[in-house]
Each structure stands twice: as C-alpha cells, then as structure tokens.
C-alpha positions in Angstrom: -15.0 29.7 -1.2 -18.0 32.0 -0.4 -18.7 32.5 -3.7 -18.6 29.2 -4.6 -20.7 28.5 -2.1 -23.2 31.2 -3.1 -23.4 29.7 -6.8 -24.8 26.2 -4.8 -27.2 28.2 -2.9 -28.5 30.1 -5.8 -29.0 26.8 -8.3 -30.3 25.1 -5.2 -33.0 28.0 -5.2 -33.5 28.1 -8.7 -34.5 24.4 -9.1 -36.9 25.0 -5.8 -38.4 27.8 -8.2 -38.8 25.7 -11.2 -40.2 23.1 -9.3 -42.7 25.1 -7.8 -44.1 27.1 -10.9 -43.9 23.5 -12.5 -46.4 22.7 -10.2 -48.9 25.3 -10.6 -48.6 25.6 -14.2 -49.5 21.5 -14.0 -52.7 22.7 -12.1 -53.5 25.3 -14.7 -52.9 22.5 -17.8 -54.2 19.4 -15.9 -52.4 16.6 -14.4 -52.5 14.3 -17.6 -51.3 17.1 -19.5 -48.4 18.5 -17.0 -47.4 14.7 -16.4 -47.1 13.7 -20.4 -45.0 17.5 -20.3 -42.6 17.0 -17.5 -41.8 13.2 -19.2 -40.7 14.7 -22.5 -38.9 16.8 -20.7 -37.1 14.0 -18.7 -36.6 12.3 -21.7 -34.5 15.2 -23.2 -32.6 15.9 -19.2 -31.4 12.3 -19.6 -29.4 13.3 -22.7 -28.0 16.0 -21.6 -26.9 14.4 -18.2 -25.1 11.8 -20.0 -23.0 14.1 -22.2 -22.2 16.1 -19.3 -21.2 13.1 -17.1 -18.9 11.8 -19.9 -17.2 14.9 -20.4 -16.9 15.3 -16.2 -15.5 11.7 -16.4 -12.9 13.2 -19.1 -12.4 16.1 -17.6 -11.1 14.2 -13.9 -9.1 12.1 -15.7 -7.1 14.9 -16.9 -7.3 16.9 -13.9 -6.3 14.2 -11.6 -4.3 11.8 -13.7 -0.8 12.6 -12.9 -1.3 12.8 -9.2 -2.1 9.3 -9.2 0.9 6.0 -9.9 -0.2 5.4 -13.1 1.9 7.6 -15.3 4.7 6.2 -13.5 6.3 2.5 -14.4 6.8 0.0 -11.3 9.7 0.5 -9.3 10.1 -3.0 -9.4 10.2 -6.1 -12.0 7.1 -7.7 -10.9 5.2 -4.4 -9.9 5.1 -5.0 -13.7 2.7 -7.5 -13.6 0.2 -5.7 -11.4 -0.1 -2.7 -13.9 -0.6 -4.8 -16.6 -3.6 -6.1 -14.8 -4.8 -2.6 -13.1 -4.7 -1.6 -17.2 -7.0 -4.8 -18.2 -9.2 -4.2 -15.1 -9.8 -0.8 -16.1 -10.2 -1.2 -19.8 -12.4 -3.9 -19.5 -14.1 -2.2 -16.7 -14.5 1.5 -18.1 -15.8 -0.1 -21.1 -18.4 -1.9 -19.6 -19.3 1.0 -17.9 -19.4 3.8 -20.6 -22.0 1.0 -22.9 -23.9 0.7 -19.9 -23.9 4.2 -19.3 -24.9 5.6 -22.8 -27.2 2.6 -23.1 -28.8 3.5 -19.6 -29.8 6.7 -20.8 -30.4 6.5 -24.1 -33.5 4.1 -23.5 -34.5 6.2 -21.1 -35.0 9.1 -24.0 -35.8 6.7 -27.1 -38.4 5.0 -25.2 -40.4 7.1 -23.1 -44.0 7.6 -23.4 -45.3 7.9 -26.3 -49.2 7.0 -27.9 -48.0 5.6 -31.2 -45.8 2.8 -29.2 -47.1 -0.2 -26.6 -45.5 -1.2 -23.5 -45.0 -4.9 -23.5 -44.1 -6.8 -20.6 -42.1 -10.4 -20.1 -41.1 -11.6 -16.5 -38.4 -14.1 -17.7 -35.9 -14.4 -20.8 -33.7 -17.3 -20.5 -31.2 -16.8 -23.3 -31.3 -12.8 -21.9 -30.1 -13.9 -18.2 -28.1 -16.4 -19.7 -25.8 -14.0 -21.7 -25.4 -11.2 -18.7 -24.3 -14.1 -16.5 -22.0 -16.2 -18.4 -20.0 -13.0 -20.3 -19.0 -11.3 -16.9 -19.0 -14.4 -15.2 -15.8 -15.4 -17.6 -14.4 -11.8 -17.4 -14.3 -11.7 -13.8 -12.8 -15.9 -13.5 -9.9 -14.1 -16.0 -9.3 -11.4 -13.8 -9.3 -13.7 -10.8 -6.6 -16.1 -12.4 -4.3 -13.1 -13.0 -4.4 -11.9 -9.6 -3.8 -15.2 -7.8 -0.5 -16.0 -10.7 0.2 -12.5 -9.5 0.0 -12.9 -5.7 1.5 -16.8 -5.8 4.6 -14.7 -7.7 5.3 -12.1 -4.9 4.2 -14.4 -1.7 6.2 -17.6 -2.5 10.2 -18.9 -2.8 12.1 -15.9 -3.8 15.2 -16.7 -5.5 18.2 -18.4 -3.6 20.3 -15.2 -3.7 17.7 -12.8 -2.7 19.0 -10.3 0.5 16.6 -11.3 3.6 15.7 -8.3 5.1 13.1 -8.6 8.5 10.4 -5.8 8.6 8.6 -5.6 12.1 6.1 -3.0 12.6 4.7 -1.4 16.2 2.7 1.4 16.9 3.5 3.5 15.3 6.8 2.8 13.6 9.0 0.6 11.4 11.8 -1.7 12.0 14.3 -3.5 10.0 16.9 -5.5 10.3 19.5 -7.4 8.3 22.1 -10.1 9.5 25.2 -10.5 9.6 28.2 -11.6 7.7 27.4 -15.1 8.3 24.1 -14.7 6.7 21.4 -15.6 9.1 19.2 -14.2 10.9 20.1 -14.5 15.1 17.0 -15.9 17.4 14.7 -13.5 19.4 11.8 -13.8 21.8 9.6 -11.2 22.5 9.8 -11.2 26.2 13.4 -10.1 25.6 12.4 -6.7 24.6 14.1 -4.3 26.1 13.8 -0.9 24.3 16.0 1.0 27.0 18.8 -1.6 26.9 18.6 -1.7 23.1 16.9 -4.7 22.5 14.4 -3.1 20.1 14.2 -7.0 18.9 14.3 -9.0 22.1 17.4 -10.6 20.5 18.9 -13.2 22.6 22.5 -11.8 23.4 23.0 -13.5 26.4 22.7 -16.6 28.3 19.0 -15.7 30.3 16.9 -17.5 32.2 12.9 -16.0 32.7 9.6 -16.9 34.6 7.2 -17.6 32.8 3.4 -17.9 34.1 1.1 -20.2 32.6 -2.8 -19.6 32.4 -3.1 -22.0 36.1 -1.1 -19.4 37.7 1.8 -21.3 38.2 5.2 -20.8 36.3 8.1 -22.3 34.5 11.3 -21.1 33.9 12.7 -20.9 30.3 16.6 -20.4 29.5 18.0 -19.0 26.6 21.5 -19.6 25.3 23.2 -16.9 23.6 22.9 -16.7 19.6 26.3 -15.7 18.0 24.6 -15.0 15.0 22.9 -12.2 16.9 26.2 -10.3 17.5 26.5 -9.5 13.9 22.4 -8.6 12.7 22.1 -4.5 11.4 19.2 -2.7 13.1 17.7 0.0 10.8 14.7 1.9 12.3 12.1 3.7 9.9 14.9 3.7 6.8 15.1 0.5 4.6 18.4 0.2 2.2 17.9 -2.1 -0.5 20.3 -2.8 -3.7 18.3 -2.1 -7.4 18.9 -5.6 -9.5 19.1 -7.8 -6.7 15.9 -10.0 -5.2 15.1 -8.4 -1.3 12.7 -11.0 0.6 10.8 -9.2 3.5 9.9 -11.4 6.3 7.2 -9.3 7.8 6.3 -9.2 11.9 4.4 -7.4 14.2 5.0 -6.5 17.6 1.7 -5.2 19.0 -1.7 -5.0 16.2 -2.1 -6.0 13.2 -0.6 -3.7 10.9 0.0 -3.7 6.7 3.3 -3.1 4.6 2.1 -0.8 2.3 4.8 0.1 -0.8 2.7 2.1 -3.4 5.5 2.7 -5.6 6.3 -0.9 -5.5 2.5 -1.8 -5.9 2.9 -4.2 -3.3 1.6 -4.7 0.4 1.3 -7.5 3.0 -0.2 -7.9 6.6 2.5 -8.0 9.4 0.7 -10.0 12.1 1.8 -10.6 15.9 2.9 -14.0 16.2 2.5 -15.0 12.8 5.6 -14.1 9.9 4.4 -13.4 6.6 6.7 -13.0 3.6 7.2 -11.0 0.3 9.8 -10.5 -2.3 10.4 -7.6 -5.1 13.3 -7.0 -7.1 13.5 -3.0 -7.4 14.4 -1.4 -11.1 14.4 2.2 -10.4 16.9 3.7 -7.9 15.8 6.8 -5.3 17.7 9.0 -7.5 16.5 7.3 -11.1 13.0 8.1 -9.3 13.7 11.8 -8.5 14.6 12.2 -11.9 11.8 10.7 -13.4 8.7 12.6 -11.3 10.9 15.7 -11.2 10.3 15.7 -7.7 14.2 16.5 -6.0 12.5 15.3 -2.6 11.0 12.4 -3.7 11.4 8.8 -1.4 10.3 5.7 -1.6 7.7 5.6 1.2 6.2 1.9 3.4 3.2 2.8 5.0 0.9 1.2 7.4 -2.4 0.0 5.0 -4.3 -0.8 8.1 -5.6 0.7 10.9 -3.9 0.4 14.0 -4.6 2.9 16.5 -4.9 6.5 16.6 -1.1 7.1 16.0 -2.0 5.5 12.0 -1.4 7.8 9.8 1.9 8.8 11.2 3.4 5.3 11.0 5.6 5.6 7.6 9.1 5.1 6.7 11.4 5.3 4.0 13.2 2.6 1.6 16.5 3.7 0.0 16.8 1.8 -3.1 20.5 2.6 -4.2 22.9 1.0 -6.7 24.6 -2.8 -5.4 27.6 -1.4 -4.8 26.5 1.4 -2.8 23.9 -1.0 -1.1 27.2 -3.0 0.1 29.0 0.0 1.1 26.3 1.5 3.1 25.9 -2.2 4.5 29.5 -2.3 5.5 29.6 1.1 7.6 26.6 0.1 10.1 27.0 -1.2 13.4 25.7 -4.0 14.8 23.1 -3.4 17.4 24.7 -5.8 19.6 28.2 -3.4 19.9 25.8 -0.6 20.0 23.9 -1.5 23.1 27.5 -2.9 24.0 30.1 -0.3 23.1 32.9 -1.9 25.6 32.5 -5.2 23.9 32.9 -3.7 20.4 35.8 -5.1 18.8 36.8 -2.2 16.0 37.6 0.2 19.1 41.1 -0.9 21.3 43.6 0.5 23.7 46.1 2.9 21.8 48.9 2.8 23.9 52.0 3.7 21.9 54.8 6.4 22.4 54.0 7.9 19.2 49.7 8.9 19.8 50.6 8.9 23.9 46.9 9.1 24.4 45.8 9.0 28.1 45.9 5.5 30.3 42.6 3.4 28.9 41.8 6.0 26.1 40.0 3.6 23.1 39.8 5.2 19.7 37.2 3.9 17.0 39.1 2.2 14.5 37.3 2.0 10.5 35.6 -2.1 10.2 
C-alpha cells in the first residue's frame, strides 16, 4: 500500500516538473512557438490515451468478469429474458461507445492545428441533427418495449397452479409465509401484531374486539372473527423454500418503510410497500445444490436482499431462498408447523394424552406424534 502510494506521489511530481520546465522553455521559444509545440504534442497524448483506455477497458473486463452474474445463466425461466436484454443493452451500448470513443480522439489528433488546413465553421446542419436523433431515438424505443414485455411478464397473472408464497419485510428482516392445506391465505390486520405472543403477522386467531381512534379523537370499536384458514398458514422467517419447475407468486408487504425484494440470481426485484401489496412471479430452473455445483462455490445460497434503503440496520436485512427439488419442496412443506399450534402448543392436535398400560407415562404426559 505504501508503495503504491509512493508511485502516485512521484508521477504526481513528475507531471508538476514537466509542467513547470514546459513553461519556461515556452518563455525561452515564445508563446506562439511553445503553444503550436505543446498542441502537437496533445495531438499525439490523445492517441496514446485511447489505446491505453481500450486496453484498461479490456483488461477490467477480464479482471472483474467472473465476479459479476453474467457468466452465470438465470436461476429462473424468465430471468432468461432479462439477460437476453442486459446482452443487447450492452452490445449495442459498448459499441456505441468504443466508435464514439476512437472517433472522439482520433479527430482530436487528425485535425489539430495545422497551416496547410482552414477551420470552417457552421452553426446548424439539419440532416446532421436529424440522424443523431432519430438512430438512438429508435434504439432506445426498442430497448424500452423489451423492458416493459419483460416487466408486464414477471408483474402480472402467474399461472393458475403457481405456489403463493407471502414475503413481508421489516427492519431489518424477512418474513414468509405459506398457507395451509386448504390453500388460502388466512386474514391479518396489522394492529394484531403481536411479536411476543407469536403473532409475527397480526393473524386473526381469535374472535377480538379493539379500539380504534379516529383522527377527531374519538373511537370505534372493530371485531374480528376468527379465520380458520389461519390455523393452518406456515411461518418461515429469513429462509424461503421454493420447489424448481413449479411457478412461486410472491405477494410482497411491508410492515414499517418502504423496502425492495432484491433476488440477483433471479434478476428480479420488487418494492414491498406498507399498506400497499405488490406481486411477482418466477419459475426457478436451477436448484441450491445445481447452483453449488455450477459456481464451485460449496457455500453458495440463493440470497433476497433489501434493494432500498431503509434505515441504518440496511445492509444487514438479507435472507435465504432454498430452491430444492418438488418433492423435497413437499416434504419440507409437510414437516413445519403451523404458527397457530406454535404460539398454541396445548391446542396442537398431532400431540395427545398417552395413557395406555403398555407406555404408562405419567398422568397428563402428551407425546408429539409425526403429522
């Protein structure tokens, strides 16, 4: 580090030196002649920094390359879609840019000053402006249309047998949840929070009656009957399961901020908004372990981060998505609890008395019986 830092220091000094004997060798010469000099000598600087930026650009792309997604596929179907356009985007884009760039300064060196050649001038060419409006213009409107096909793809119906899978997001963690056997998704209100009791939801378990004040300060009271559908829902915190080959639909909430699904692998991500459900769909390709295999990495998970700031607690807000075969998907599904029976143990109705001559356990002993 120090002697990298010494090598700055010394060109840093070095170009202070040239500058300054440029100068007095300019007052030596004449200005007119130091000035016609120091422009040739531009001329020539502007070659040599295009080369050298071209081979930098090279050279970062094979430094950098494989620590970025793209030498990895999608780890889902319609991820697809959005590397086909990130490839156009940057074809059509680093193309653009390397003409510009070699065209930039080449002029620069071909026409500089020189007595045999005269400057002209012209304020306005119509068919000029006409061409570097239209070409990018149409360019750009392509890219455009992609993007919104793209976006309509992932944000509207996802297919009828797609697994529904709620994401809700607080500072500074994750939470999912899947229903039950019967398939839906039981009611909630956010007043029922109750993260001690374990309500992480506010599900509505019970028959409940609350005050509620209104902006006058008076109040109302609002009941709440119990949703059965509720007794069944899976709470997951921070780890998402989903099954490769089948359609998951996130329906994306937000408890506090504003906060962003962020799945890079996926190349997917969605604002989860208080108040206001959002909703995405993927169908994943590539299993956890199909993934390990792939990047060689033996540690590797599928991470969902938070793409938006939310507090100073950001950057720890990840968790994990499991993407494991359909079968293992259902078994995994089929050993979780309920968060109703685990905020409720005693109601629970894969645990009963074992009173039998044969076990003789003690008077009111329950034993936890496989679902």
């Amino acid at each position: 580090m120090f002697f990298v830092i010494a090598v700055i220091v010394l060109i840093f000094v070095v170009i202070f030196q040239i500058a300054k004997a440029s100068e007095y060798v300019s007052i030596l010469k004449g200005e007119e002649v130091s000035r016609r000099q120091n422009n040739r000598i531009n001329g020539f600087l502007m070659i040599a920094f295009l080369v050298l930026g071209l081979i930098g650009v090279w050279y970062c792309n094979e430094l950098y390359y494989d620590k970025t997604l793209l030498p990895y596929r999608s780890a889902i179907v319609e991820g697809e879609l959005v590397d086909q356009m990130l490839w156009w985007t940057l074809i059509i884009t680093g193309v653009v840019f390397i003409l510009t760039q070699i065209l930039l300064f080449w002029f620069a060196f071909k026409y500089q000053e020189s007595d045999n050649r005269k400057a002209v001038f012209f304020p306005h060419n119509t068919k000029l402006e006409i061409i570097w409006t239209v070409i990018p213009a149409i360019f750009l409107t392509v890219l455009v249309v992609i993007g919104l096909r793209n976006w309509f793809k992932f944000t509207g119906d996802a297919p009828d047998n797609a697994l529904r899978i709620e994401v809700t997001g607080k500072q500074f963690s994750w939470m999912f949840r899947y229903p039950g056997k019967d398939g839906e998704f039981g009611k909630k209100y956010f007043r029922l929070i109750d993260p001690a009791g374990g309500n992480q939801l506010g599900q509505i378990w019970r028959d409940t009656t609350i005050q509620v004040k209104n902006s006058r300060g008076g109040s109302r009271e609002m009941t709440f009957k119990a949703d059965t559908s509720n007794y069944n829902d899976i709470f997951s915190p921070q780890i998402m399961y989903v099954p490769k080959g089948k359609p998951v639909k996130l329906i994306i909430n937000a408890m506090d901020v504003v906060h962003n699904v962020g799945l890079p692998h996926f190349r997917l991500k969605m604002d989860a908004v208080p108040g206001t459900p959002t909703t995405l769909w993927f169908t994943p390709q590539a299993t956890t372990a199909e993934m390990r295999e792939r990047t060689g990495n033996p540690n590797f998970n599928y991470e969902i981060a938070c793409d938006q700031m939310c507090g100073n607690g950001h950057y720890t807000m990840k968790g994990t998505v499991v993407v494991v075969e359909e079968n293992e998907f259902k078994i995994w599904l089929a050993m979780q609890k309920p968060a109703y029976y685990t905020a409720f143990p005693d109601l629970d109705p894969t645990k009963k008395t074992v009173n039998d001559t044969t076990a003789k356990p003690a008077a009111g002993q329950t034993v936890a019986l496989k679902p």
